[in-house]
Each structure stands twice: as structure tokens, then as C-alpha cells.
N, C-alpha and C positions, 0 to 999 in steps of 0.2 A: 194220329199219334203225336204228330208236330204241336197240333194245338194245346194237347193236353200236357208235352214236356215243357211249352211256354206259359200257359195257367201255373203247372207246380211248382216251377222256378221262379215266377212272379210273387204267387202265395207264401210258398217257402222262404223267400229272397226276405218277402216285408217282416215274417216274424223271427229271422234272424237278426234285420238291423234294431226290429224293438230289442230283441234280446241283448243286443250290443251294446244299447244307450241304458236299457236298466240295470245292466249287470257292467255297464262301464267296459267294456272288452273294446277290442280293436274290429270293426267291419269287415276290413277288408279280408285276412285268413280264413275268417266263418265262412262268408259271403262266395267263396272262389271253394272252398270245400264243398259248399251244398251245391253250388253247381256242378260240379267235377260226380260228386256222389249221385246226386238226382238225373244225371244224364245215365250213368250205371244202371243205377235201382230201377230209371223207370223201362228200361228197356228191358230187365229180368220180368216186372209187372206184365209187359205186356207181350213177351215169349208166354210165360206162365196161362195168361189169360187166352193167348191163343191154342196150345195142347191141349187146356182143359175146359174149354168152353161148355161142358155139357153141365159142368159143375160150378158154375161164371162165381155165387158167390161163397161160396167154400173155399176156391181159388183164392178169391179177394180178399176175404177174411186172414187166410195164411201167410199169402203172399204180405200184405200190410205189416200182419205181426211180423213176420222174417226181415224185412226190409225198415222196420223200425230198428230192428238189432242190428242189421248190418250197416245200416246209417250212423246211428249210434257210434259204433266202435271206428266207422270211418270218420268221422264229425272229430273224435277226440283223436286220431292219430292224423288223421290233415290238418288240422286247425292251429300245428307249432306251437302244440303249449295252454294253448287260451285255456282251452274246456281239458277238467276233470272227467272222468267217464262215466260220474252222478250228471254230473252238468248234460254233456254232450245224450244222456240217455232222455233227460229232461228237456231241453231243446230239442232234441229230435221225434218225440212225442206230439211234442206242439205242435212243429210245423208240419206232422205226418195228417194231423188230428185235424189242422187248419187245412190243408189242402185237398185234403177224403170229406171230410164234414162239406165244403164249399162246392167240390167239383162232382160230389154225388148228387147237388139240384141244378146242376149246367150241362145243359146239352152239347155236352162235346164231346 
């Protein structure tokens, strides 16, 4: 579980600061939100994954969409401003999309 809260905070961490430098925003408030929130989210992930393990991807499937929302609306209410709740739905896509897409071929 360690591993995989250090992978998504890594993965996540990098397509927050691209989104910083192209969308010109400030690093630091994103960057401490996605941690604050991915340390949350991933712990519901893997409560969830653990109840329901007979059903591992339906779990996964759900849990992902739910915690893209929940991300989301935490992303635009921690981040002081930065992100709009388009923005914060659209960055938090990404880095959901980046860190599922990457860590579903890594064995961890």
C-alpha cells in the first residue's frame, strides 16, 4: 500500500506541476492539495478494494470514478483559489488517468 501511495503521489505530483507551468498557476497550493487528497482517496481505494475483493474490478472501476469526483471538488476547495471546478474536474482526470493507466502495467 506504501508503494503504491508513493507511485500516485509521484505520478500525480508530476502532472500537477505540468499543469502549473501550462496553465501558469502557483505549484505549491495544487501540489500540497493532491497530496493531502491522494493520501485520503487512496486509503478509501484500498478499504474498498479490500470488502470487496471478489468483485476486484467493478470495485476499481467505481471506486476510480467516485474518487475522481471526490478529488475533484477537494482539488478546487484546497487549492485557495487556483482551480475553477472545470479546471480542478479536468486536472483531476489527468492525474487520475496518469496514475491508473501507469500503475495498472507495475507490479506493485
Amino acid at each position: 500500500m506504501t508503494q503504491s501511495l508513493l507511485f500516485t503521489i509521484l505520478i500525480e505530483g508530476t502532472v500537477v506541476l505540468g499543469y502549473s507551468i501550462l496553465a501558469k498557476r502557483p505549484a505549491g497550493p495544487l501540489l500540497w492539495a493532491s497530496l493531502v487528497i491522494n493520501i485520503f482517496t487512496q486509503s478509501l481505494l484500498w478499504i474498498s478494494l479490500q470488502l470487496f475483493f471478489r468483485h476486484y474490478l467493478l470495485t476499481l472501476f467505481v471506486a476510480e470514478i467516485l474518487i475522481w469526483l471526490i478529488e475533484s471538488f477537494l482539488l478546487q476547495r484546497l487549492s485557495n483559489g487556483k482551480l475553477n471546478l472545470r479546471d480542478a474536474y479536468i486536472l483531476s482526470f489527468c492525474m487520475n488517468a496518469s496514475s491508473f493507466g501507469i500503475g495498472w502495467f507495475l507490479p506493485i
